[in-house]
C-alpha positions in Angstrom: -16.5 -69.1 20.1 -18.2 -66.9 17.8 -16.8 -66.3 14.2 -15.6 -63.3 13.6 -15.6 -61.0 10.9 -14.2 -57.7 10.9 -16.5 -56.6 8.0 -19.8 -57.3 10.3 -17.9 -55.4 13.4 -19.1 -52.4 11.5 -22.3 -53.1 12.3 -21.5 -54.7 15.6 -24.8 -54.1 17.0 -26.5 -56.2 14.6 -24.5 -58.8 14.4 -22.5 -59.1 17.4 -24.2 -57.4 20.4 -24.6 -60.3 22.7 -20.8 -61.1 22.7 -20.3 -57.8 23.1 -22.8 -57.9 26.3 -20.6 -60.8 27.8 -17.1 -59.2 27.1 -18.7 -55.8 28.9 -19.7 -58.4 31.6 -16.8 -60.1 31.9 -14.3 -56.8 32.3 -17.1 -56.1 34.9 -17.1 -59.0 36.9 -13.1 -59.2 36.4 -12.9 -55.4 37.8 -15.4 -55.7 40.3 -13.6 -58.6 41.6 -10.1 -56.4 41.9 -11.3 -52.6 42.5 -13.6 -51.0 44.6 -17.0 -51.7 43.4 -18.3 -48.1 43.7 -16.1 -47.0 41.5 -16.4 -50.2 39.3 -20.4 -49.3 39.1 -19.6 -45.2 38.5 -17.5 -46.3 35.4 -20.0 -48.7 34.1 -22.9 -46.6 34.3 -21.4 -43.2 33.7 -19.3 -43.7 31.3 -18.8 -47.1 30.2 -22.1 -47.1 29.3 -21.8 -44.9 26.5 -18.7 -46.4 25.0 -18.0 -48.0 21.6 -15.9 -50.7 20.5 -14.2 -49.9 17.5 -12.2 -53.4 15.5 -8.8 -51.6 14.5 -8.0 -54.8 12.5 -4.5 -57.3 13.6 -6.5 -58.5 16.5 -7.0 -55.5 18.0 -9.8 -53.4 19.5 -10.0 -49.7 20.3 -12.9 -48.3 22.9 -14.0 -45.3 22.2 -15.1 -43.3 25.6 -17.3 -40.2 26.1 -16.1 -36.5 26.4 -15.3 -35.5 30.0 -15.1 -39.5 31.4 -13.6 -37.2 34.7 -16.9 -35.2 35.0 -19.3 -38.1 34.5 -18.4 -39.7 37.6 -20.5 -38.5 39.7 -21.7 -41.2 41.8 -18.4 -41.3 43.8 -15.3 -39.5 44.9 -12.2 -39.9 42.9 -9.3 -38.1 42.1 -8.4 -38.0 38.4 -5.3 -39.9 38.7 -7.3 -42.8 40.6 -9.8 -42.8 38.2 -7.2 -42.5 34.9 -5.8 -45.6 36.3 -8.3 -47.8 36.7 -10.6 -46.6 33.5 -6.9 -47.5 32.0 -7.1 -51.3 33.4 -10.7 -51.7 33.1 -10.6 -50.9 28.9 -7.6 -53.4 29.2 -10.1 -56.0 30.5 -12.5 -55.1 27.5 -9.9 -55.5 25.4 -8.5 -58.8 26.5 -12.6 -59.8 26.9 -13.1 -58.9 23.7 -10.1 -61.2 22.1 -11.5 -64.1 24.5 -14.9 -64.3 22.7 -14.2 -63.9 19.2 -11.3 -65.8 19.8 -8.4 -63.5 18.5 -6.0 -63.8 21.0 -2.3 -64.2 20.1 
């Protein structure tokens, strides 16, 4: 487990970016393995991809998405609904990924 320190998260990129690479990875895989994987590759590379992870202190973690996440997904078809509810699930997976390796779950 990697130590963590909320006061470094600011600069996450710095100091944290490959744990953030394997949480990413992990919700991935953990989607992947659940959803369809179309969809689980349009929400990684349109919108995912330009997300942030934000520390919101308590243990808790807050991603930050693009404007429009609907009209970024391009590379399949998907009502909004479908897509609110699995974007929903998947930043739950980052979440929980998150809290795995820096080792803040409750």
């Amino acid at each position: 487990m990697t130590e963590f320190d909320p006061e470094k998260f600011e600069d996450k990129y710095v100091h944290y970016f490959p744990q953030l690479q394997q949480a990413y990875k992990s919700a991935f895989n953990r989607m992947n393995d659940e959803y369809d994987s179309q969809l689980i590759h349009a929400i990684d590379q349109q919108v995912l991809n330009e997300s942030e992870p934000f520390y919101e202190g308590d243990g808790e973690f807050r991603i930050d998405l693009p404007e429009n996440p609907h009209e970024r997904v391009t590379a399949v078809i998907v009502d909004d609904e479908k897509l609110d509810a699995v974007l929903s699930a998947y930043l739950d997976y980052i979440n929980e990924e998150l809290k795995a390796v820096f080792d803040l779950r409750e």
